[in-house]
LOGU-466973 format. One record per residue (C-alpha): x, y, z. Coordinates in steps of 0.001 Angstrom, whole numbers, padded with zeros to 6 digits, always signed. Layout:
N
XYZ;...
end
This chain:
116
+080251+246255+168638;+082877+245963+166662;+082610+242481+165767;+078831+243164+164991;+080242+245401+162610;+082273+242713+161238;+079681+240396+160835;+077456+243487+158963;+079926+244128+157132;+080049+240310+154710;+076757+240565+154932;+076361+244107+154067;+079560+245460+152163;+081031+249013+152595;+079473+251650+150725;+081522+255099+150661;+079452+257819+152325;+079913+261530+152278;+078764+263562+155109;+078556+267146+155016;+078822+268409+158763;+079506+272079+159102;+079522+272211+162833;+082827+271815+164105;+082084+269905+166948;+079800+267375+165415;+081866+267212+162954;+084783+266335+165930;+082219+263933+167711;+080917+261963+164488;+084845+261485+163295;+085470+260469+167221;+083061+257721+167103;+083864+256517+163647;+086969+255324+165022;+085904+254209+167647;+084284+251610+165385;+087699+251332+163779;+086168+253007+160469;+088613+255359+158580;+087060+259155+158639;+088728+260955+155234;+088203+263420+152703;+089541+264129+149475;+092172+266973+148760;+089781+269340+147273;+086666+268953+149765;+085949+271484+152076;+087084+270655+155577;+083249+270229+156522;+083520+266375+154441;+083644+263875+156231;+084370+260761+154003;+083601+256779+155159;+082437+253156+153934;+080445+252116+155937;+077745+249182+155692;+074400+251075+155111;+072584+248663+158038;+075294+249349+160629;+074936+253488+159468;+071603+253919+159862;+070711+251132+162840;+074130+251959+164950;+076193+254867+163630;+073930+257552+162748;+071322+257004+165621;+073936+257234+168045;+075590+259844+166693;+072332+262186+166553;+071895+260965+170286;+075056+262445+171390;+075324+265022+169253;+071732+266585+171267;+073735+265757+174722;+076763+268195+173307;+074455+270554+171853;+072964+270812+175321;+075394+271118+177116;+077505+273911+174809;+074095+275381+174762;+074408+275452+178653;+077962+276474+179179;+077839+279272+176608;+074839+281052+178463;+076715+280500+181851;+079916+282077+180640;+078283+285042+178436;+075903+285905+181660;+078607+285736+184106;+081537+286821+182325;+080131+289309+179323;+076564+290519+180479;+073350+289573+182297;+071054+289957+179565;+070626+287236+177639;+068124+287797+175301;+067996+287856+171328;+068689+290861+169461;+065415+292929+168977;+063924+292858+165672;+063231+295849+163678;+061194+296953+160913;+062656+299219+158004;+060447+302231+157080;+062896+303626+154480;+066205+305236+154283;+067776+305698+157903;+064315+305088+159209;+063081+301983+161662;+061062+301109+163955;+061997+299177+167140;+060025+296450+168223;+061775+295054+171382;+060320+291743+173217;+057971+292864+175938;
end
């Protein structure tokens, strides 16, 4: 792969590319596989530690990089999806379903309206 990025990359020169990432562990997993192509992750000193900076030949980021980035980023989502309910059930409480959602009638006043 990396020599396919090679050969993208006289073809199809390095363009910088700022991605904005605010969960932490995409943000781990997309910087992860960066290097794994032997691309540089960076940011500049005054950009929020949610930048992620790269060049990056625009054929190899959207027909290698980002698709397989998305792809993996749904199998972590999945599975912190999974662990979190398994530890909040059996470690915090049983119940876990959303918070219920209420209706404000005025000052002090609401009305409940709890999933049924």
């Amino acid at each position: 792969m990396r020599q396919r990025l090679a050969e993208l990359s006289r073809a199809d020169p390095p363009v910088k590319q700022c991605f904005s990432l605010g969960d932490p562990w995409a943000r781990r997993l997309f910087v992860a596989l960066l290097r794994r192509y032997a691309i540089k992750p960076y940011r500049y000193s005054r950009q929020r530690s949610t930048t992620v900076m790269a060049r990056i030949p625009r054929g190899f980021l959207n027909e290698t990089l980002w698709p397989e980035f998305q792809e993996l980023n749904a199998t972590l989502v999945s599975y912190l999806d999974e662990v979190t309910t398994r530890v909040v059930s059996q470690g915090v409480h049983a119940d876990r379903s959303e918070a219920s959602v209420v209706a404000e009638l005025g000052m002090g006043t609401a009305i409940t309206n709890s999933p049924g």
